[in-house]
C-alpha positions as CSV (number, residue, x, y, z in Angstrom):
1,X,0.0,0.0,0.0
2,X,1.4,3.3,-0.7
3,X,2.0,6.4,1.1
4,X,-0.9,8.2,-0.7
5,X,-3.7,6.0,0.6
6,X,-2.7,5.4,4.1
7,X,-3.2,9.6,3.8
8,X,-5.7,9.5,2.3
9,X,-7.9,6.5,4.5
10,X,-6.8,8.6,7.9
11,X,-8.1,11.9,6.5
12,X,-11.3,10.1,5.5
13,X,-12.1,8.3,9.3
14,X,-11.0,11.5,11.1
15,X,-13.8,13.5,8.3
16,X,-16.2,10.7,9.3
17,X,-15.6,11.6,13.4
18,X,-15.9,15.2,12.8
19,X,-19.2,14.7,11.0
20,X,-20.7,12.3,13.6
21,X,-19.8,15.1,16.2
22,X,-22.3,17.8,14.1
23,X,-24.8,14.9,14.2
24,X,-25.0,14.3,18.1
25,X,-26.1,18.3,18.6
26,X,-28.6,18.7,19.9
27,X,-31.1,21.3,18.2
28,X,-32.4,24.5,20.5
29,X,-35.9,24.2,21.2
30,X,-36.8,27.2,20.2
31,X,-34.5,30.4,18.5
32,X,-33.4,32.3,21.3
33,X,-30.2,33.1,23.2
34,X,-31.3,31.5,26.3
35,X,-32.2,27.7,24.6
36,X,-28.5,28.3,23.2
37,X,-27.4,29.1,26.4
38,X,-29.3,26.0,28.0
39,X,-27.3,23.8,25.5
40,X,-23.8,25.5,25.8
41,X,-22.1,22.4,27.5
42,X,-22.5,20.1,24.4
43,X,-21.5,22.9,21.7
44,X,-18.7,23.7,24.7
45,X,-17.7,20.1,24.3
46,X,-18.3,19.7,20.6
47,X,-16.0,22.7,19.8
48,X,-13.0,21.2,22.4
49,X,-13.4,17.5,20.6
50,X,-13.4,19.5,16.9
51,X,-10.2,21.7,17.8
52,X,-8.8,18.5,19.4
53,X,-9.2,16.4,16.5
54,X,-8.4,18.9,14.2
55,X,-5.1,19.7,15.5
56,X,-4.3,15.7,15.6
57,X,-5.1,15.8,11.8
58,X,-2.8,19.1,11.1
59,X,0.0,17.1,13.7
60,X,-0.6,13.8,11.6
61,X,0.0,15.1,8.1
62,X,2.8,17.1,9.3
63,X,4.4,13.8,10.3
64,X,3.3,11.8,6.9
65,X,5.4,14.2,4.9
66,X,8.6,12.2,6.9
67,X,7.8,9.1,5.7
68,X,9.6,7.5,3.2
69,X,8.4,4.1,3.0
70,X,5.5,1.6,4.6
71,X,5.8,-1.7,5.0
Protein backbone atom coordinates (compact mmCIF):
# COMPACT_ATOMS: atom_id res chain seq x y z
CA UNK A 1 0.00 0.00 0.00
CA UNK A 2 1.41 3.29 -0.66
CA UNK A 3 1.99 6.37 1.13
CA UNK A 4 -0.90 8.22 -0.66
CA UNK A 5 -3.65 6.00 0.63
CA UNK A 6 -2.73 5.42 4.06
CA UNK A 7 -3.19 9.59 3.85
CA UNK A 8 -5.73 9.47 2.31
CA UNK A 9 -7.87 6.53 4.55
CA UNK A 10 -6.77 8.61 7.89
CA UNK A 11 -8.06 11.86 6.47
CA UNK A 12 -11.35 10.06 5.52
CA UNK A 13 -12.13 8.33 9.26
CA UNK A 14 -10.98 11.48 11.13
CA UNK A 15 -13.76 13.48 8.26
CA UNK A 16 -16.24 10.72 9.27
CA UNK A 17 -15.57 11.55 13.39
CA UNK A 18 -15.86 15.18 12.80
CA UNK A 19 -19.19 14.71 11.03
CA UNK A 20 -20.69 12.25 13.56
CA UNK A 21 -19.79 15.10 16.18
CA UNK A 22 -22.25 17.80 14.15
CA UNK A 23 -24.85 14.86 14.22
CA UNK A 24 -24.98 14.29 18.07
CA UNK A 25 -26.12 18.30 18.58
CA UNK A 26 -28.64 18.73 19.86
CA UNK A 27 -31.13 21.34 18.16
CA UNK A 28 -32.35 24.52 20.47
CA UNK A 29 -35.94 24.19 21.17
CA UNK A 30 -36.81 27.21 20.18
CA UNK A 31 -34.53 30.36 18.50
CA UNK A 32 -33.41 32.26 21.26
CA UNK A 33 -30.17 33.09 23.23
CA UNK A 34 -31.27 31.45 26.29
CA UNK A 35 -32.15 27.69 24.58
CA UNK A 36 -28.45 28.27 23.19
CA UNK A 37 -27.37 29.09 26.38
CA UNK A 38 -29.31 26.03 27.99
CA UNK A 39 -27.31 23.78 25.55
CA UNK A 40 -23.76 25.53 25.83
CA UNK A 41 -22.08 22.43 27.49
CA UNK A 42 -22.49 20.12 24.36
CA UNK A 43 -21.50 22.85 21.67
CA UNK A 44 -18.66 23.75 24.72
CA UNK A 45 -17.68 20.11 24.29
CA UNK A 46 -18.33 19.71 20.59
CA UNK A 47 -15.95 22.75 19.85
CA UNK A 48 -12.98 21.17 22.39
CA UNK A 49 -13.38 17.46 20.58
CA UNK A 50 -13.40 19.54 16.87
CA UNK A 51 -10.20 21.66 17.84
CA UNK A 52 -8.79 18.48 19.37
CA UNK A 53 -9.23 16.39 16.48
CA UNK A 54 -8.40 18.86 14.17
CA UNK A 55 -5.10 19.72 15.49
CA UNK A 56 -4.28 15.70 15.63
CA UNK A 57 -5.09 15.81 11.80
CA UNK A 58 -2.83 19.15 11.10
CA UNK A 59 0.03 17.10 13.65
CA UNK A 60 -0.59 13.78 11.56
CA UNK A 61 -0.03 15.13 8.13
CA UNK A 62 2.78 17.13 9.32
CA UNK A 63 4.44 13.81 10.33
CA UNK A 64 3.33 11.78 6.88
CA UNK A 65 5.45 14.17 4.93
CA UNK A 66 8.57 12.25 6.92
CA UNK A 67 7.76 9.11 5.74
CA UNK A 68 9.61 7.52 3.24
CA UNK A 69 8.41 4.14 2.96
CA UNK A 70 5.51 1.62 4.64
CA UNK A 71 5.82 -1.70 5.01
Amino acid sequence: MGKERLIAFTDAVLAIIMTILVLELKKPSEMTLDAFWALRASFFSYLLSFFWIGSSWITMNRLWEHVKRIN
